[in-house]
KOLBA-694271 format. One line per 8 residues: number of its first residue (from 1); their letters; for each residue x, y, z of N, C-alpha, C. Coordinates in steps of 0.02 Angstrom, whole numbers. Atoms other than C-alpha are relative to their C-alpha. Last residue first. Layout:
NUM) A) X/Y/Z/X/Y/Z/X/Y/Z  ... .
***
This chain:
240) XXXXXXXX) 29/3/52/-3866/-3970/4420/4/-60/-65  -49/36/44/-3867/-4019/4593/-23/22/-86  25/54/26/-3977/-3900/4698/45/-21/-64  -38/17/73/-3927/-3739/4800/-48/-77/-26  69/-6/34/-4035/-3706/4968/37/-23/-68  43/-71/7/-3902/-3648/5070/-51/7/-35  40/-17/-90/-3850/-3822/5147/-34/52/-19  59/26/-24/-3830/-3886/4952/-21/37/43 .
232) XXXXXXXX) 32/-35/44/-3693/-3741/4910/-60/-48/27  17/-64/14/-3607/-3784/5046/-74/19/-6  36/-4/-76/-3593/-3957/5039/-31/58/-2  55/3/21/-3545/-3910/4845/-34/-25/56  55/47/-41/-3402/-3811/4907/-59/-23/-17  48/8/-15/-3307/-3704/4779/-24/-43/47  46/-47/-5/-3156/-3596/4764/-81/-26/-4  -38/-62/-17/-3057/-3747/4687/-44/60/-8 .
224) XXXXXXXX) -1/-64/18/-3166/-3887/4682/42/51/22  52/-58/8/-3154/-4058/4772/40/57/-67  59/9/51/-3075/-4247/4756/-33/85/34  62/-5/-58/-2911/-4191/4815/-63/-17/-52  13/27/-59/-2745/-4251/4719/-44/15/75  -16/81/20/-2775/-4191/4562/-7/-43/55  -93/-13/-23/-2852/-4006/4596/-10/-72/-1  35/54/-54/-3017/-3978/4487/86/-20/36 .
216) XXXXXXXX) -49/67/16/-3004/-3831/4405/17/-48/46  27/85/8/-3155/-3746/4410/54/-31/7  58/-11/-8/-3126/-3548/4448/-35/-72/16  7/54/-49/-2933/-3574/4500/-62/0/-27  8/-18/-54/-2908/-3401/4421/-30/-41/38  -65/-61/-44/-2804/-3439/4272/-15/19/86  -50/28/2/-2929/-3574/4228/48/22/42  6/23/-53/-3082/-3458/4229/59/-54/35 .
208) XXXXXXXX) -15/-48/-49/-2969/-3346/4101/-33/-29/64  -44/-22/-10/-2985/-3497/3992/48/60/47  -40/66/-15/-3115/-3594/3994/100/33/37  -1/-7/-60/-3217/-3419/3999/31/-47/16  -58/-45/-37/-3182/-3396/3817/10/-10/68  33/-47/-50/-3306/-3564/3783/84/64/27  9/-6/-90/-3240/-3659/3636/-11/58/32  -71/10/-13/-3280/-3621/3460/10/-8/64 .
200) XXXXXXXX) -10/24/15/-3449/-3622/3384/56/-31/35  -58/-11/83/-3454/-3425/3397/-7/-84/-48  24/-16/52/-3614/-3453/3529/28/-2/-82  35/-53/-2/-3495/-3544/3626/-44/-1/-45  0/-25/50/-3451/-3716/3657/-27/54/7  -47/-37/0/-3428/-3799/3799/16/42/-41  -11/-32/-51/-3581/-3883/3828/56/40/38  76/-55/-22/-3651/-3911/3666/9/29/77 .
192) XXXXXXXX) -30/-74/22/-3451/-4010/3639/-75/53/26  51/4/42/-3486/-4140/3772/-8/92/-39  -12/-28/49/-3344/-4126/3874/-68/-19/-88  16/66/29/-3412/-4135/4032/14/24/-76  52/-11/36/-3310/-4019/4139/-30/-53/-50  43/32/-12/-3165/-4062/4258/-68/0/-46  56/-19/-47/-3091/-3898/4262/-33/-66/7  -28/-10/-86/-2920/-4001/4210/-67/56/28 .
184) XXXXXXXX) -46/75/-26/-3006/-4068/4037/-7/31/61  46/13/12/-3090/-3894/3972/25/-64/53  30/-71/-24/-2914/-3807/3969/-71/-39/30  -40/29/-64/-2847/-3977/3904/-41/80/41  49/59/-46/-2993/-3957/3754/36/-7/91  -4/83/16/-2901/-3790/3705/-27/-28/52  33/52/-64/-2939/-3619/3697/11/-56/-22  5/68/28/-2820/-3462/3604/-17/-49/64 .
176) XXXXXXXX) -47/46/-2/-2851/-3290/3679/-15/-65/-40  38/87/21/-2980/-3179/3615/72/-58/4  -47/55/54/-2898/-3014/3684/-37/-58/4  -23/-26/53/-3019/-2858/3748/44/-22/-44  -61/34/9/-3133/-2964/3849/17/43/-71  -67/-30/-36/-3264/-2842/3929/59/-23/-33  16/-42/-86/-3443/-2883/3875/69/48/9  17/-62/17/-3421/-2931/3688/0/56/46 .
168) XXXXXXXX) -48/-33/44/-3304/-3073/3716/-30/86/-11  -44/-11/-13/-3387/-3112/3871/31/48/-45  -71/28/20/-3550/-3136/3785/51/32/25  -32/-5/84/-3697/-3089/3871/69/-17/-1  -34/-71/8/-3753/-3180/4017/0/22/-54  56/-46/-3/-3894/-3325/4018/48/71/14  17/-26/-51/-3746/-3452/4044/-57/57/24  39/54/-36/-3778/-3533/3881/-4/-10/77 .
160) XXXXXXXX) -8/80/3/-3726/-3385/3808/-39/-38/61  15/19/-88/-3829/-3207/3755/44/-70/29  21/63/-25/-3758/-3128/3616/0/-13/42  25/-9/-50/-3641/-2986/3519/-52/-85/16  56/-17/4/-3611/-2922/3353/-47/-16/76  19/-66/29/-3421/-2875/3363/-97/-3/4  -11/-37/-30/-3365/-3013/3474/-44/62/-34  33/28/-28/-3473/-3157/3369/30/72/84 .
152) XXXXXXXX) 88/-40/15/-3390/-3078/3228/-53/-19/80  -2/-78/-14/-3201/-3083/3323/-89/21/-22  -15/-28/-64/-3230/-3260/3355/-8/82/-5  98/-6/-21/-3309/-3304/3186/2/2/69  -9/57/-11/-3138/-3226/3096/-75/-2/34  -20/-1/-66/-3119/-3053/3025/-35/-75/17  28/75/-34/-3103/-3008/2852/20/-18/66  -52/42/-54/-3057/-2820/2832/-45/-51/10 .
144) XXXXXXXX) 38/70/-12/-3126/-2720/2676/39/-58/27  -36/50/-16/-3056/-2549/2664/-54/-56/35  55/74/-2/-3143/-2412/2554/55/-40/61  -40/70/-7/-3079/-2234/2566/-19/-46/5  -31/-3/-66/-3215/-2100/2544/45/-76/-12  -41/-42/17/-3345/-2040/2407/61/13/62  -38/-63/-65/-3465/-2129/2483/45/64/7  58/-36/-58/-3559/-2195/2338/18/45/45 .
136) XXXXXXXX) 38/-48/54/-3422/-2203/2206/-55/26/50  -45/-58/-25/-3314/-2280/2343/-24/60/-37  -18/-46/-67/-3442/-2413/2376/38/53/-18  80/-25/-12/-3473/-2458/2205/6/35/69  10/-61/50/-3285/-2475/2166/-69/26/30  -53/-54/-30/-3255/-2601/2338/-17/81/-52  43/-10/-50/-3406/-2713/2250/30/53/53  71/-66/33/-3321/-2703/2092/-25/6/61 .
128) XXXXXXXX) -16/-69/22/-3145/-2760/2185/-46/27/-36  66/-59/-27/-3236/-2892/2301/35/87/-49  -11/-43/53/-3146/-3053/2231/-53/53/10  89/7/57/-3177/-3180/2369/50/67/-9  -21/-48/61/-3025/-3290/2464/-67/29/-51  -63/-25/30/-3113/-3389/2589/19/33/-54  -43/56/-19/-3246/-3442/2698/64/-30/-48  41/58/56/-3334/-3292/2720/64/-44/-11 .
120) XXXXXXXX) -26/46/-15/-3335/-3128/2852/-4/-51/-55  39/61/31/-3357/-2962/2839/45/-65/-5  -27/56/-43/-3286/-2795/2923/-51/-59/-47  47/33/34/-3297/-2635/2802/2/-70/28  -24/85/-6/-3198/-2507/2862/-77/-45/3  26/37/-29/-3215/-2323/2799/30/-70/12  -19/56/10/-3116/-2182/2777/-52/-58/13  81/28/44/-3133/-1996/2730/33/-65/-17 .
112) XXXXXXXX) -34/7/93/-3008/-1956/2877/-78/-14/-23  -59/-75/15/-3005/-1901/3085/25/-15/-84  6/-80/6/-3182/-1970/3110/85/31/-30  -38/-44/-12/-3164/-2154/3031/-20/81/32  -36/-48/12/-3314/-2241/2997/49/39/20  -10/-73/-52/-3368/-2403/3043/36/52/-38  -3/-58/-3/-3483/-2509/2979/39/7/31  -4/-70/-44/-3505/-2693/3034/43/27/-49 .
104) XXXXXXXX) 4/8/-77/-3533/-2894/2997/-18/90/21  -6/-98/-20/-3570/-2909/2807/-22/-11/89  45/-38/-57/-3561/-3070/2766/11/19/42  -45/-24/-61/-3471/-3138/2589/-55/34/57  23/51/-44/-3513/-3241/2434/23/9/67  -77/-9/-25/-3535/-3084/2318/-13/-57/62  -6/80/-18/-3689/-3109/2226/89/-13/23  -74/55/55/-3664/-2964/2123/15/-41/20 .
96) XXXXXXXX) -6/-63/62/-3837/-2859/2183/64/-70/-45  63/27/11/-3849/-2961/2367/6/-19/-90  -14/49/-26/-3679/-2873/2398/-44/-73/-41  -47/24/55/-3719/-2725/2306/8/-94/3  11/-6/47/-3873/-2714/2446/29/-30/-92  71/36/33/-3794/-2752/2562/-42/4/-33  -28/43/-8/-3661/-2606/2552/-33/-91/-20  -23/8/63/-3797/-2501/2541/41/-57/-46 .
88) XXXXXXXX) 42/21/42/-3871/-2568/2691/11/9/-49  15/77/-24/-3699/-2549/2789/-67/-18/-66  -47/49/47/-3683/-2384/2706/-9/-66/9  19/7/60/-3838/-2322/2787/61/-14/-52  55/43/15/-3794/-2396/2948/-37/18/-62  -34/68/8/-3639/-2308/2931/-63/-66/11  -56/-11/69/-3705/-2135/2914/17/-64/-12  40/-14/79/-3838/-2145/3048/27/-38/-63 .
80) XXXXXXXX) 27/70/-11/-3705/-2206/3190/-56/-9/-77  -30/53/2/-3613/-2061/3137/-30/-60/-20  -7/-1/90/-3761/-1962/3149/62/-38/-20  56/19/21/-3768/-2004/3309/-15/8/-71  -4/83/-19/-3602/-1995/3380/-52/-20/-23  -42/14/67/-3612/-1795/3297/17/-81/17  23/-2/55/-3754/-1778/3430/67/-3/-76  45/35/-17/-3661/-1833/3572/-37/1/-64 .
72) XXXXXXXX) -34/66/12/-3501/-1737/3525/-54/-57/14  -44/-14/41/-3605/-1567/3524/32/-82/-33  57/33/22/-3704/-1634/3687/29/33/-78  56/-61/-7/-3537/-1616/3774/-73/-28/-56  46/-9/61/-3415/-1783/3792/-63/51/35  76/52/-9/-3308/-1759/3941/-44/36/-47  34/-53/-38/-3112/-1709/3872/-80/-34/14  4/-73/35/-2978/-1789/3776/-44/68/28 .
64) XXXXXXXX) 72/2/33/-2972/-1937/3906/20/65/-40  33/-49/6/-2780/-1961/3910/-85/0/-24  19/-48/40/-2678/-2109/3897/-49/26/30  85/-8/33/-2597/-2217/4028/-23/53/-39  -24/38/77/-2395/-2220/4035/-68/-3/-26  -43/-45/69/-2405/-2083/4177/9/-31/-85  72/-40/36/-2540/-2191/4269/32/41/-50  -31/-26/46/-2420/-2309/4314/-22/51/-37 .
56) XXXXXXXX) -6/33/70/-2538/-2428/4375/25/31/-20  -19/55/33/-2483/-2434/4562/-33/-24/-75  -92/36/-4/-2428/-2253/4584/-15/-82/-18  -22/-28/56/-2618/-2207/4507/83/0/11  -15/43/43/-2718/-2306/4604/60/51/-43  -36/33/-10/-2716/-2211/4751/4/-70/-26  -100/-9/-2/-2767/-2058/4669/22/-80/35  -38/-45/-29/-2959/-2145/4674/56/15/-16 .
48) XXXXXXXX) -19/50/-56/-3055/-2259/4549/35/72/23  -59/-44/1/-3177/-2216/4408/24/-31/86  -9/-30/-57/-3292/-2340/4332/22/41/4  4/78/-60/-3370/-2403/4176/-8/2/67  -21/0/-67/-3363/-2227/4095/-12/-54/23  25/0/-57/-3422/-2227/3912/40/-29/54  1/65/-20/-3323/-2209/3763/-51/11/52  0/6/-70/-3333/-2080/3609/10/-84/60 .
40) XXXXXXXX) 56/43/-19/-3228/-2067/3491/-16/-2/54  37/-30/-67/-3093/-1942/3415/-57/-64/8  25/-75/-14/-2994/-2046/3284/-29/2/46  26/-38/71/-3008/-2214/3191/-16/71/5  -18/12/79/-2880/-2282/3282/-16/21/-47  -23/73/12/-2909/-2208/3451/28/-26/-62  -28/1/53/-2928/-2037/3557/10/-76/-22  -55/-1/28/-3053/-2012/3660/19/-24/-50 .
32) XXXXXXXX) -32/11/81/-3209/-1933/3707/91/-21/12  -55/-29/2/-3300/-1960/3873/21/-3/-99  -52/-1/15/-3470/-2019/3923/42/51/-12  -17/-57/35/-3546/-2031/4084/50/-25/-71  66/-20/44/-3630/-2192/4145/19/35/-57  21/55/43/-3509/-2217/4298/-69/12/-64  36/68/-33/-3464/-2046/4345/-14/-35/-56  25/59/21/-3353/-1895/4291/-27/-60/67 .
24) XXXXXXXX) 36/17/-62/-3297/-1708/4359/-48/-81/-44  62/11/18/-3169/-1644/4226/-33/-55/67  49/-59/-32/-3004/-1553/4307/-90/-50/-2  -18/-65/-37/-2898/-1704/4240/-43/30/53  46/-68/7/-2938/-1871/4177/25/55/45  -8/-51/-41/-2824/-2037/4135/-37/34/-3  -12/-29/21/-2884/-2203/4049/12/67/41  -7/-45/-41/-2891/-2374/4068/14/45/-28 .
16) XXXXXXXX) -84/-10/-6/-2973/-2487/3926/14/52/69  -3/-18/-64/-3128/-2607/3900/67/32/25  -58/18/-55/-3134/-2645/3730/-31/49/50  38/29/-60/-3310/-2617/3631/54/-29/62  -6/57/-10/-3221/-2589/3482/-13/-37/55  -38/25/69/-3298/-2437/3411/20/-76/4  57/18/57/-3377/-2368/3563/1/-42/-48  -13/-34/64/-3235/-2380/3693/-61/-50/-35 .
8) XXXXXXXX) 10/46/66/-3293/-2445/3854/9/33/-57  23/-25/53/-3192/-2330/3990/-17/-59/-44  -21/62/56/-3097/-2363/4138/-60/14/-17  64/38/16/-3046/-2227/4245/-2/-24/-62  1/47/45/-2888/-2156/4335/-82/-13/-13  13/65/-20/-2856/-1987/4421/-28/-53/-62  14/41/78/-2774/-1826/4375/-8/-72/45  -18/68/-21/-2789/-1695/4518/-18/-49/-56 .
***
């Protein structure tokens, strides 16, 4: 019986659906699949019954490869090894030729001799000795991808000013585009320290809370959509 479950992939920390066969899984467990840079593992989020699987289509969903053995557990660890000692190498050169750039994340490829080299800086930098030194070290494909201070702030992680961790890092697998009007129709005080993320950049949650009524203040009623602040007083709550 092939049923559905959703999986944090290691690598990019997305949150994806994914099919399973014969194999006996729970929340916790991981799995190996297949992705960009090859076999990887993910961990299990959930798993849901057959009677999801006529309404997501489950035939167009991909394949767990199989449930990670202590084999694929220990080669995820040396992995992890391997690329945290490039990373410091890496920094190192970095430091070394005064390269005006910062180093976000490692990752290595399993199905090639490849690496990716994520870093960030505030424009155009000349990294072809610093690309040589690496490839002399590793003896492996170089690629050096600049990534924006949304995606770094996805990739390294953080607590926000809600005392959660970061959305982006938690679950959100697209960084949509946020604007002030987003911010506007919840009603919110726009005082940037209070809409702002960790990144700098407006709050992700402006935007998918939006979609789902969370704040947005309806025009012609003075209340909340999905909230009561009567309510919330009678139960003990307090104005913040």
């Amino acid at each position: 019986m092939v049923k559905l479950i959703t999986v944090q992939v290691t690598s990019t920390r997305d949150v994806l659906h994914f099919k399973i066969g014969d194999s006996e899984v729970a929340s916790g467990d991981y799995v190996v699949v297949r992705s960009m840079i090859g076999e990887e593992l993910g961990r299990v989020i959930k798993t849901f019954g057959s009677s999801f699987n006529d309404l997501l289509k489950i035939d167009r969903i991909p394949e767990v490869l199989r449930k990670a053995n202590e084999r694929d557990l220990e080669g995820y660890e040396r992995k992890l090894q391997e690329e945290k000692r490039a990373y410091d190498f890496c920094l190192e050169k970095i430091n070394e030729r005064e390269v005006p750039i910062k180093l976000i994340r490692v990752i290595f490829y399993t199905n090639e001799r490849k690496a990716i080299f994520y870093f960030s800086s505030e424009g155009r930098i000349d990294f072809r000795d610093l690309v040589k030194d690496l490839a002399r070290r590793l003896k492996m494909r170089i690629e050096m991808r600049q990534i924006g201070i949304r995606d770094e702030a996805k990739m390294i992680g953080g607590i926000g000013i809600c005392g959660r961790q970061l959305c982006c890092k938690l679950f959100l697998n697209n960084i949509e585009p946020i604007t002030l009007q987003m911010a506007k129709r919840q009603n919110l005080n726009m005082n940037p320290l209070k809409i702002s993320g960790q990144c700098g950049r407006l709050m992700c949650c402006l935007s998918y809370e939006e979609d789902h009524g969370g704040r947005v203040l309806i025009e012609d009623q003075d209340e909340l959509v999905g909230y009561n602040e009567e309510e919330d007083m009678d139960q003990g709550g307090t104005r913040s």
